[in-house]
C-alpha positions in Angstrom: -10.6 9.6 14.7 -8.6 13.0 13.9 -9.9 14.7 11.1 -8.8 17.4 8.6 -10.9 19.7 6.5 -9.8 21.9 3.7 -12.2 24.2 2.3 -12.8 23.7 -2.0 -10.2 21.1 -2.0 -10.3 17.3 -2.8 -7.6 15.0 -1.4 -5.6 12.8 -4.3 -2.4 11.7 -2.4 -0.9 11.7 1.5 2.4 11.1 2.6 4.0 10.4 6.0 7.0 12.7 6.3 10.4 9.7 6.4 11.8 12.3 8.9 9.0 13.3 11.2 6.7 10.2 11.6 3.8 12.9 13.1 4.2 14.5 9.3 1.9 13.9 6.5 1.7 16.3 3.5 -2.1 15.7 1.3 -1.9 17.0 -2.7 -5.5 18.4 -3.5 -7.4 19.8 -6.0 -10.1 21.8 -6.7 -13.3 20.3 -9.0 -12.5 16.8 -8.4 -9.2 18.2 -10.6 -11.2 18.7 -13.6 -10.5 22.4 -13.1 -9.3 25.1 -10.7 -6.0 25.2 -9.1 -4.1 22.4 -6.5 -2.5 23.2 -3.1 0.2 21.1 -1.3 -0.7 20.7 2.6 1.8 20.0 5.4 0.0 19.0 8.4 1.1 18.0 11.5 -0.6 15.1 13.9 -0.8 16.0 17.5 -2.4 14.1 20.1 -5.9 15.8 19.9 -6.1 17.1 16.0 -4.6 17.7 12.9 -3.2 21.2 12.3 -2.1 22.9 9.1 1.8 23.9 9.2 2.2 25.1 5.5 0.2 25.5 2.2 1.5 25.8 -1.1 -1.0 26.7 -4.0 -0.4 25.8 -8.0 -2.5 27.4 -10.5 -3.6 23.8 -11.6 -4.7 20.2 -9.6 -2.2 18.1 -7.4 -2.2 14.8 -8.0 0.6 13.1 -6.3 3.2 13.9 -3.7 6.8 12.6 -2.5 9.0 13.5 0.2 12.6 14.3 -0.7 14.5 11.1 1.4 17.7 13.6 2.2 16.1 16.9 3.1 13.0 16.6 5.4 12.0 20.2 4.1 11.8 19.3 0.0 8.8 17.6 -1.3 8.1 17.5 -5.0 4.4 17.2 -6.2 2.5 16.2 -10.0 0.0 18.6 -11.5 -2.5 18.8 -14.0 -0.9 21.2 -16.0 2.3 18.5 -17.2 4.5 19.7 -14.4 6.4 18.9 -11.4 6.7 21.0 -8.8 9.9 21.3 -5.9 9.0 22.8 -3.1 10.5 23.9 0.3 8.5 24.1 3.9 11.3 26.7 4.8 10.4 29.0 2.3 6.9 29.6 1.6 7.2 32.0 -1.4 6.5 28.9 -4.0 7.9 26.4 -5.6 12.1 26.4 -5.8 12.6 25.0 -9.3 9.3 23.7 -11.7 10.3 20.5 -14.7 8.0 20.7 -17.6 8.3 18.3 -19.9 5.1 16.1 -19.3 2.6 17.3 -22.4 -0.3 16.0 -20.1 -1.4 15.5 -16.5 1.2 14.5 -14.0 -0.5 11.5 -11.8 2.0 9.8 -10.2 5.3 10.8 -8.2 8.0 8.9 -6.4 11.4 9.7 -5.1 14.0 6.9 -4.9 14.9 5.2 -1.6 17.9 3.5 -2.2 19.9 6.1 -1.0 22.6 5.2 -3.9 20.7 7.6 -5.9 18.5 11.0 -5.7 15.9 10.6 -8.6 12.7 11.4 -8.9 10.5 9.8 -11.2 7.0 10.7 -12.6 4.6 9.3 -14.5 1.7 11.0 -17.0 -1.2 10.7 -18.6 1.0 11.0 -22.1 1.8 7.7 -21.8 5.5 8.2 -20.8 7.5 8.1 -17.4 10.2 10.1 -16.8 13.5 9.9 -14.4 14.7 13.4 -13.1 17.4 14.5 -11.1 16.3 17.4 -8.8 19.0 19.3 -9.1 18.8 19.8 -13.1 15.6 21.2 -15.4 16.2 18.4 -17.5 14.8 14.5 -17.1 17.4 12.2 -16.8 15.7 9.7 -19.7 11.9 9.5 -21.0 10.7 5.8 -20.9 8.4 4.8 -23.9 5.9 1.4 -23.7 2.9 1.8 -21.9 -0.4 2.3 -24.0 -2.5 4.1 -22.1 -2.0 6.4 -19.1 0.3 6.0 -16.5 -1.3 5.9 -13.5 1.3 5.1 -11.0 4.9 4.8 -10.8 6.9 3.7 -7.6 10.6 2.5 -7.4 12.2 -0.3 -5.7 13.0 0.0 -2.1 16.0 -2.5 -3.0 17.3 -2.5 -6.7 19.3 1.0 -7.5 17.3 2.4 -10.7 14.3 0.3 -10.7 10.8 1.3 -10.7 7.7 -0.3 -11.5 4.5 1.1 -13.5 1.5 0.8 -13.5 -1.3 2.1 -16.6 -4.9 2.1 -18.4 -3.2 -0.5 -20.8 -3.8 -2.6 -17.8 -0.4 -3.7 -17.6 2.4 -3.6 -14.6 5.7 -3.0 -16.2 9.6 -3.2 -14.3 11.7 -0.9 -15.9 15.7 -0.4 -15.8 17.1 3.4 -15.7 20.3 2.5 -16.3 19.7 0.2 -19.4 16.3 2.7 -20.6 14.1 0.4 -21.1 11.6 -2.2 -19.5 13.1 -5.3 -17.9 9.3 -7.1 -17.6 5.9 -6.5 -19.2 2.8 -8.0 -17.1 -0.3 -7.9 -18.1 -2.1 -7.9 -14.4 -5.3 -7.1 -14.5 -8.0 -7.1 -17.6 -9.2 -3.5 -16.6 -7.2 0.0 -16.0 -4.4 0.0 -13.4 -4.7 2.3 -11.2 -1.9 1.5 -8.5 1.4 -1.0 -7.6 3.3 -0.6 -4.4 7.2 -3.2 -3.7 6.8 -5.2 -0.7 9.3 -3.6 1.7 10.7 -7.5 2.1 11.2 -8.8 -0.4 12.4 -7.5 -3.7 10.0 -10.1 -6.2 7.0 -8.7 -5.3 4.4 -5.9 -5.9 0.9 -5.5 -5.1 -1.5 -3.5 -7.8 -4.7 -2.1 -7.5 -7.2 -2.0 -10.7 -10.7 -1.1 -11.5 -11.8 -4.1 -12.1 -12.2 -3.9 -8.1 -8.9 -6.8 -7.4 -5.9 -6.3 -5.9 -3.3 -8.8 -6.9 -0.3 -9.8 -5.8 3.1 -11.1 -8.1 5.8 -12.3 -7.9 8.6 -11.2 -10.7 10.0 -14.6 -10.6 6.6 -16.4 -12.5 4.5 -13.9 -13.2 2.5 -15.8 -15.4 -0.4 -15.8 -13.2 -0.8 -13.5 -9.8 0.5 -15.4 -6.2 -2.6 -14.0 -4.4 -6.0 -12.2 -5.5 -8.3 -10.7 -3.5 -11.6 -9.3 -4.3 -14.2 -7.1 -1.1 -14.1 -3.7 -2.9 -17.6 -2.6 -4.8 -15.4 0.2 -7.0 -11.7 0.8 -8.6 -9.2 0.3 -6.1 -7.5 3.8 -5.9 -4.5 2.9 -4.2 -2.6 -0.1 -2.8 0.0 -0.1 0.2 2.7 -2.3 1.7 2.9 -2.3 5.3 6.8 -0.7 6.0 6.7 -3.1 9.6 4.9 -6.3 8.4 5.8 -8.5 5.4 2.4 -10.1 4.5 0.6 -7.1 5.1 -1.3 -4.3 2.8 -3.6 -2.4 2.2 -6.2 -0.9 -0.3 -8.4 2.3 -0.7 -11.0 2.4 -3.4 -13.8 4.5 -4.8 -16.2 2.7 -3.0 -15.6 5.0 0.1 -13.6 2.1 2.3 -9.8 1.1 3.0 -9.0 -2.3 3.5 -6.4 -4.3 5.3 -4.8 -7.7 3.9 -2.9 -9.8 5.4 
């Protein structure tokens, strides 16, 4: 197994690169992000290692990191300090453009892949998500309803402006961009909400991730009770993942030091 070290740094988020399929970028954090600064990593995979192409530092934590799905060198990243950062692999002087409007911690990022659209959207510990077009310093619309913190928030791979969320109101919420407000409130778990991922296959369902150690799976069509639950992890499920080749497939990484494949 190929392994990466950074020194002082703690790993939040990894994404594979949609251009370069041997290109990962990891958000970090120093202090476990309770402090300190964050640094963005581009690394590249090679047949015997892992080797660091780029590093970006931000005087506060990383917590979540998307790739730009039209230019394979912009990749946009969440931090502690209620920002967003833009940054460019082909220019390593920092940051090209920074959105502030968050008044809390940035945990979750996601750029649409549609491709009818090129939005970005973000989700905070303030208890709001927010829709931004890259280009402009302003969010497109601030989206009101969760209770708690938003832990996650991930748009459809299928329905233009559409993006789930996820929150410690331990509810899964659809929302509509265009109409500014949520489509469908689920409550999916009795416990914090840590994650949701779209099946790539079909548009009715998502997958979360909760403390409570479950990950569930629904179906927007009845949602009055999950399609499938699955319970192995000893701690919160961190993160849950739909497999972009296989339909039934997912998986889950939790505090309990393991990752787990569903199928």
């Amino acid at each position: 197994m190929k392994v990466f070290r950074f020194p002082a740094r703690h790993g939040y988020a990894v994404e594979m690169s949609p251009f370069l399929h041997n290109t990962l970028a990891c958000a970090t954090a120093q202090y476990y992000g309770i402090a300190g600064c964050g640094t963005l990593l581009v690394l590249e995979q090679r047949e015997a290692d892992i080797v660091l192409m780029r590093s970006f530092d931000w005087n506060d934590g990383l917590f979540d990191v998307t790739w730009s799905e039209n230019n394979e060198h912009v990749l946009v990243t969440g931090a502690g300090d209620g920002s967003l950062q833009i940054w460019d692999t082909a220019n390593p002087q920092g940051p090209i453009r920074v959105l502030k409007e968050h008044t809390q911690e940035v945990y979750a990022v996601d750029w649409s892949q549609t491709r009818t659209e090129n939005l970005v959207v973000s989700g905070s510990w303030d208890h709001t998500a927010k829709v931004w077009d890259p280009e402009h310093p302003q969010s497109v619309c601030t989206l009101k309803g969760h209770e708690g913190v938003v832990y996650s928030t991930i748009w459809s791979p299928h329905i233009p402006a559409c993006f789930a969320s996820t929150s410690g109101d331990g509810t899964l919420r659809v929302w509509d961009v265009k109409a500014g407000s949520c489509r469908l409130a689920i409550p999916a778990h009795k416990a914090e909400v840590l994650s949701c991922d779209w099946c790539k296959y079909d548009q009715n369902v998502l997958a979360t991730g909760a403390v409570d150690c479950s990950v569930c799976v629904w179906d927007l069509r009845n949602v009055r009770q999950p399609v499938a639950q699955m319970l192995g992890h000893s701690y919160a499920i961190r993160r849950v993942k739909f497999s972009p080749l296989f339909k039934t497939v997912l998986a889950s990484c939790s505090y309990d030091f393991t990752v787990r494949e569903v199928i």
